[in-house]
BAFI-3210 file (N, C-alpha, C; in Angstrom, 3 decimals, decimal comma, padded with zeros to 6 digits):
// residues 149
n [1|2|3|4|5|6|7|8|9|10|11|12|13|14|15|16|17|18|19|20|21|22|23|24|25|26|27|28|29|30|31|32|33|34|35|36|37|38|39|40|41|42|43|44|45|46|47|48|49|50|51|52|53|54|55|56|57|58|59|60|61|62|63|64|65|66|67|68|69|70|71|72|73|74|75|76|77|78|79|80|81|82|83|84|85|86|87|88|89|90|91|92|93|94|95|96|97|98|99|100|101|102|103|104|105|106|107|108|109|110|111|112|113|114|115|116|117|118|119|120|121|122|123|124|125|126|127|128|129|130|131|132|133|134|135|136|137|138|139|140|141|142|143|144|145|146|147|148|149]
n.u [004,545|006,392|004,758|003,015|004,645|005,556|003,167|002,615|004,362|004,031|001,891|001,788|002,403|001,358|-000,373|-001,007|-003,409|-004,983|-006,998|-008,294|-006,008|-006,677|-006,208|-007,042|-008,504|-006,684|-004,884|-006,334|-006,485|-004,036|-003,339|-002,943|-005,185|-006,536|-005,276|-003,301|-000,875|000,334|002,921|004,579|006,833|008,941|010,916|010,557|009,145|008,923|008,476|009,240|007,571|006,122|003,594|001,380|-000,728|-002,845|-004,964|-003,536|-000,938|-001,778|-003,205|-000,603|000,128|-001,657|-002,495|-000,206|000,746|-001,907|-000,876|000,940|001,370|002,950|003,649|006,206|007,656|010,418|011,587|014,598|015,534|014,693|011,778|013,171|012,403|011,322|009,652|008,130|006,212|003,392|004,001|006,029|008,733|010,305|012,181|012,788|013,806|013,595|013,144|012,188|009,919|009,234|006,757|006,366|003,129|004,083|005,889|008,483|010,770|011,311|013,853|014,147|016,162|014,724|014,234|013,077|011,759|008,871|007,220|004,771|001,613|000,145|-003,684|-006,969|-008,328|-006,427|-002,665|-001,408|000,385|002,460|003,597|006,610|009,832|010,639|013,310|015,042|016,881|018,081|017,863|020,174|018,972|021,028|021,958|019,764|018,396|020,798|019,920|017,383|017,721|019,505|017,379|015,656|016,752]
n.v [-003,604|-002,763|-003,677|-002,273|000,634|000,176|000,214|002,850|004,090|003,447|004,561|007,249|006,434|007,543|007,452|008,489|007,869|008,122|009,808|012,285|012,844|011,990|012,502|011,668|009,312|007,899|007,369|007,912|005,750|005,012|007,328|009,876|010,877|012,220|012,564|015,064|015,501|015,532|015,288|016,802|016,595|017,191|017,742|018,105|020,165|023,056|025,594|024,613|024,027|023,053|020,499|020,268|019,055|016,118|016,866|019,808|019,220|017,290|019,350|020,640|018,593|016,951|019,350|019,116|016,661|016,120|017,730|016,689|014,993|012,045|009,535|007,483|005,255|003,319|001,036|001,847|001,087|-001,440|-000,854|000,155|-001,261|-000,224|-001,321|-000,435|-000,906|001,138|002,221|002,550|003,085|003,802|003,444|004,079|004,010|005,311|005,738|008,177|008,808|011,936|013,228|015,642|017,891|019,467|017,128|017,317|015,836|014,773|013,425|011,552|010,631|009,412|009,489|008,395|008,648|007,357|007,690|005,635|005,040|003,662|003,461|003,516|003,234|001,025|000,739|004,265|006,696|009,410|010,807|012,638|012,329|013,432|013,785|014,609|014,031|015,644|014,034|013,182|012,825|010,640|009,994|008,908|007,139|004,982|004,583|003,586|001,280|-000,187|-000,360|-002,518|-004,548]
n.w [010,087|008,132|005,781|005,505|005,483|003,275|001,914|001,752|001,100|-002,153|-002,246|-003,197|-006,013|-009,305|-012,041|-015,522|-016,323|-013,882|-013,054|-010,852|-007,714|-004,484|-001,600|000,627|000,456|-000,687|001,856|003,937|005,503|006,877|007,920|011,013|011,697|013,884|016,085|018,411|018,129|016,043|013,594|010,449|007,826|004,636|003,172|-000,059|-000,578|-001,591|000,115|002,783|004,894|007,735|009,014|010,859|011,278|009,302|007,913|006,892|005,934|003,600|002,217|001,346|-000,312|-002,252|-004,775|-005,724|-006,411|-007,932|-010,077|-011,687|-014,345|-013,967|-011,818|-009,998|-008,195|-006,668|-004,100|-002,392|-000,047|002,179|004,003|007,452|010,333|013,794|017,213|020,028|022,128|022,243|019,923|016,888|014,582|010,750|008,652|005,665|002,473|-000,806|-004,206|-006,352|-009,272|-010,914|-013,076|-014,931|-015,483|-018,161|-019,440|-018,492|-016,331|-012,938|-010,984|-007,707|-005,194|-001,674|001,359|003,959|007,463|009,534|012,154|013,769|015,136|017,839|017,449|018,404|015,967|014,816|013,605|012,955|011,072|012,549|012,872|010,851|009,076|006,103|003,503|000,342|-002,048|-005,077|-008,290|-011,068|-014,473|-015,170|-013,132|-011,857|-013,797|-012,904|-010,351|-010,112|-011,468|-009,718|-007,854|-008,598|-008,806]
ca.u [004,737|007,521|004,512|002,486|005,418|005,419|002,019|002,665|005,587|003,757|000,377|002,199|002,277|000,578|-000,364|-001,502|-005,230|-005,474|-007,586|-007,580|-005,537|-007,411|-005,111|-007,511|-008,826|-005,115|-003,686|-006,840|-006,279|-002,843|-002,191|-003,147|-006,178|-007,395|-004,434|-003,404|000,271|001,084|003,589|004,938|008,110|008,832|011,985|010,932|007,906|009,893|008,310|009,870|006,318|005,821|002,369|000,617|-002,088|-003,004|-005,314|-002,079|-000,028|-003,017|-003,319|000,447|000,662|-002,829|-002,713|001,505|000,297|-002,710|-000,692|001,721|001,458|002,961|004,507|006,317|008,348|010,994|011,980|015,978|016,091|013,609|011,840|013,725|011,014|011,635|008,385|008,328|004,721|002,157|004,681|006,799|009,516|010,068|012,986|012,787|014,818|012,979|013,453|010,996|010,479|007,868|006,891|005,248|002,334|005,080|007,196|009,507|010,912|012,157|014,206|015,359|016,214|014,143|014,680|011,665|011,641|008,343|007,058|003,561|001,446|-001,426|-004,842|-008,049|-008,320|-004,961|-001,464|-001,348|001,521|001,434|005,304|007,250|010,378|011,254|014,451|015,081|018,132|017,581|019,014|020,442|019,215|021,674|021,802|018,147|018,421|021,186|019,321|016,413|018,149|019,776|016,267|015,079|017,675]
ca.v [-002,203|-002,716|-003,614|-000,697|001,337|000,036|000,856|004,414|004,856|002,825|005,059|008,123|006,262|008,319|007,220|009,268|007,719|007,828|010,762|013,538|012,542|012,510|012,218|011,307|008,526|006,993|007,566|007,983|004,263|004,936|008,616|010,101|012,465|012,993|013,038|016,369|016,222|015,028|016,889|016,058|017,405|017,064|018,865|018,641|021,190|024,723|026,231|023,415|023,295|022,016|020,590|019,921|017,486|015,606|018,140|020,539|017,790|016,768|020,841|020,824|017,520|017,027|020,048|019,059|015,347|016,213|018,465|015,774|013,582|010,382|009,292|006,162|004,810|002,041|001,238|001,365|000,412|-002,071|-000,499|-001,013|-001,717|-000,929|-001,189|-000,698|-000,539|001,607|003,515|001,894|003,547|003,006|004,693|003,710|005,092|005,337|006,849|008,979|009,585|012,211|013,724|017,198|018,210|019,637|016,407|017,408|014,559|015,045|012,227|011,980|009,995|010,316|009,220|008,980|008,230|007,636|007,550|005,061|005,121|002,454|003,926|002,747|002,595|000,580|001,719|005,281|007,582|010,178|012,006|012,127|013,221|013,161|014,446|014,137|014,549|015,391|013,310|013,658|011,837|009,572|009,067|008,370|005,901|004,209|004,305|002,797|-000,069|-000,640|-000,443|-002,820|-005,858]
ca.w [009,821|007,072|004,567|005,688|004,882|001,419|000,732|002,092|-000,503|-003,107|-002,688|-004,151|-007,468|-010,231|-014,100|-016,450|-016,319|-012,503|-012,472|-009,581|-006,536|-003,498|-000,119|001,940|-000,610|-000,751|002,349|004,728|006,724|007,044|009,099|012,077|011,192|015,303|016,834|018,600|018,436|015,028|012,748|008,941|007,492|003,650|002,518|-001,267|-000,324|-001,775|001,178|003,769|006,250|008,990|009,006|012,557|011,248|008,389|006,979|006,343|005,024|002,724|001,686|000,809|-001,835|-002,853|-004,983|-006,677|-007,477|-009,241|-011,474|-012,446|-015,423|-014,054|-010,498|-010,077|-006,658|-005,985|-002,551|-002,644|000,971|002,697|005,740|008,982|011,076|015,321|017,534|021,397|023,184|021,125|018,465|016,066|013,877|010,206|007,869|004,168|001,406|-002,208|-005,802|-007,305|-010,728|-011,473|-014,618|-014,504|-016,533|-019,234|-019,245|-017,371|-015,277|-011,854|-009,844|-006,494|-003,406|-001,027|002,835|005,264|008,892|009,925|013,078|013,871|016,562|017,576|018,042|018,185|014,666|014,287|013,191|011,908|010,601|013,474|012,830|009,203|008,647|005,119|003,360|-000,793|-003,306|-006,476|-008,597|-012,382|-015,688|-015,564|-011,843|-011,816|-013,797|-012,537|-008,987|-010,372|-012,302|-008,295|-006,946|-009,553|-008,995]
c.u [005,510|006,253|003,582|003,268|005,515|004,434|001,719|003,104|004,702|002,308|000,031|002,007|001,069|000,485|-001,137|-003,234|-005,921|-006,530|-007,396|-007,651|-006,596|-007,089|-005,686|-008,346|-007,680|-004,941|-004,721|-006,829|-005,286|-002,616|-003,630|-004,368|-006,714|-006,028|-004,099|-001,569|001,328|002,221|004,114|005,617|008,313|009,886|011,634|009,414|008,975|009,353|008,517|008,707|005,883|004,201|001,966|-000,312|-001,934|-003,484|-004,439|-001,631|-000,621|-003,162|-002,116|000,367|-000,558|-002,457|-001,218|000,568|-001,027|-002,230|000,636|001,158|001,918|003,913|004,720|007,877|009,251|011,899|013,564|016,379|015,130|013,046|012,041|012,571|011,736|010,093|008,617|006,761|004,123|002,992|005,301|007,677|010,370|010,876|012,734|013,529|014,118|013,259|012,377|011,631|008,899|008,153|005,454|004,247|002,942|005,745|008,080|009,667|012,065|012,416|014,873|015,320|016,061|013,949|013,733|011,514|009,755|007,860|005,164|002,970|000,336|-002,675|-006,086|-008,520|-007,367|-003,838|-001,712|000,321|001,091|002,805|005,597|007,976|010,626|012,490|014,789|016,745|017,743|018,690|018,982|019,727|019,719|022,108|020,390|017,971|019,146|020,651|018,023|016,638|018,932|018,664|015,658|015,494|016,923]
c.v [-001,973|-002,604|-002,080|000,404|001,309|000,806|002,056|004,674|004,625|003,872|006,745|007,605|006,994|007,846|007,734|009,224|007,883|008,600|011,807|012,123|013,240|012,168|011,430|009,642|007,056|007,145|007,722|007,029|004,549|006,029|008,864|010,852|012,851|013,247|014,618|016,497|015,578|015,929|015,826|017,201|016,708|017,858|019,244|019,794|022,569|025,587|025,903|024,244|022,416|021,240|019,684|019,048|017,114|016,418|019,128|019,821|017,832|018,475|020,983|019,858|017,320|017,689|019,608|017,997|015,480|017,080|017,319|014,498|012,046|010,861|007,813|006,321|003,095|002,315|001,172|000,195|000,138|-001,310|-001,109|-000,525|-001,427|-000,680|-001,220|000,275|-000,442|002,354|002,219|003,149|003,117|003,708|003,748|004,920|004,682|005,869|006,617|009,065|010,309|013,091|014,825|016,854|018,425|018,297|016,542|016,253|015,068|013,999|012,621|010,834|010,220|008,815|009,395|008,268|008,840|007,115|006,925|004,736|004,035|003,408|003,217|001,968|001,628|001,616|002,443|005,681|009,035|011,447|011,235|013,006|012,768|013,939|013,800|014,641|014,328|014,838|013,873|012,900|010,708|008,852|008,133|007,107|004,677|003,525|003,367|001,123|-000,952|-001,390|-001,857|-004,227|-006,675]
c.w [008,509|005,844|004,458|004,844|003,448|001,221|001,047|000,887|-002,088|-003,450|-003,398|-005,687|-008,212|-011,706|-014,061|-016,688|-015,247|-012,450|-011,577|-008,691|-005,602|-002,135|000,521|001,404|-000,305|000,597|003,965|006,001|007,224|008,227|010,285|012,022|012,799|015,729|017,282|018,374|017,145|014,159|011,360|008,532|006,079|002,867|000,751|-001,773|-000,259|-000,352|002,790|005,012|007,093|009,059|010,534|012,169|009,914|007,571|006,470|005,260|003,565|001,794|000,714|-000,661|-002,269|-004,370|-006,225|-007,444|-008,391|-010,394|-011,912|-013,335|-014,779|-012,622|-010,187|-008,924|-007,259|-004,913|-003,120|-001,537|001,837|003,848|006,551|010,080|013,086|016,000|018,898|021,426|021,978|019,884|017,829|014,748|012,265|009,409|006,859|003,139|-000,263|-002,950|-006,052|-008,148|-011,095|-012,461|-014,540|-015,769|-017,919|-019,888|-019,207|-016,228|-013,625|-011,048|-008,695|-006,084|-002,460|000,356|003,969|006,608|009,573|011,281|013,298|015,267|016,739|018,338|017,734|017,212|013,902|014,147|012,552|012,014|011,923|013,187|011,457|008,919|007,147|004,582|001,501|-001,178|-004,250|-007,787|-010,380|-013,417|-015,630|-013,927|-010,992|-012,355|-013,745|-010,522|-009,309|-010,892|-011,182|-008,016|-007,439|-009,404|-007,373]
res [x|x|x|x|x|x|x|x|x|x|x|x|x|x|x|x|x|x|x|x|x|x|x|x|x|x|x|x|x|x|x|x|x|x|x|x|x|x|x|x|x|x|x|x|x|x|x|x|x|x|x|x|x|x|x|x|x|x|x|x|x|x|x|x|x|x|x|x|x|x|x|x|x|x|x|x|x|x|x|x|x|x|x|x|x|x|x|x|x|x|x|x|x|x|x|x|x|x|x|x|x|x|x|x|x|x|x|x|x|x|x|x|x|x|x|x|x|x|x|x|x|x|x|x|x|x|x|x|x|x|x|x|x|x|x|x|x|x|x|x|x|x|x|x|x|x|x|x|x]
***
């Protein structure tokens, strides 16, 4: 589950040549899309939404990351991995650094407890809380030069 988690965090990454983002593209193996009782939480969504399925979710960031110029992830803090029966539980702590259409750069630290469930299709993402701080210039890139060691 821990590497899973990586390539959750890791499938945000964005360069400049990627083309359009397409959620379901990146991120389709990974979440819950039948489930009936999924939910996804995202504090750095200005309109803090709740989203009940994947399709929501997918409505909300779709639409940001294709307007950003560049998106780039390092884990700070490994995912801690717990698993009992069919779920498994998975917090990770990461720095973003994204860079708007303008270049404008925005960093944070960003904190995600997700919740995985086993279904037919394998482990999905079925609950997600996330939670960010936005960080400064100069705390950005002393978090990164952490992340980095």
């Amino acid at each position: 589950m821990a590497r899973r988690t990586r390539e959750w965090v890791f499938g945000w990454d964005r360069a400049e040549d990627d083309g359009t983002f397409v959620f379901r593209d990146t991120f389709g193996h990974l979440y819950d899309w039948h489930g009936r009782d999924t939910l996804y939480y995202d504090d750095f969504d200005p309109e803090h939404r709740i989203a009940r399925s994947v399709a929501e979710y997918e409505s909300i960031w779709e639409p940001v990351f294709n307007q950003l110029r560049r998106a780039e992830h390092w884990i700070a803090r490994e995912p801690d991995v717990a698993r009992s029966g069919g779920f498994a539980s998975a917090y990770v702590v990461f720095i973003a650094r994204l860079t708007r259409a303008d270049g404008a750069v925005v960093g944070s630290r960003t904190t995600s407890a997700l919740v995985w469930r086993r279904t037919r299709d394998g482990w999905r993402i079925t609950r997600d809380h996330t939670s960010s701080v936005l960080l400064t210039p100069r705390e950005l890139t002393a978090a990164i030069a952490d992340a980095e060691r």
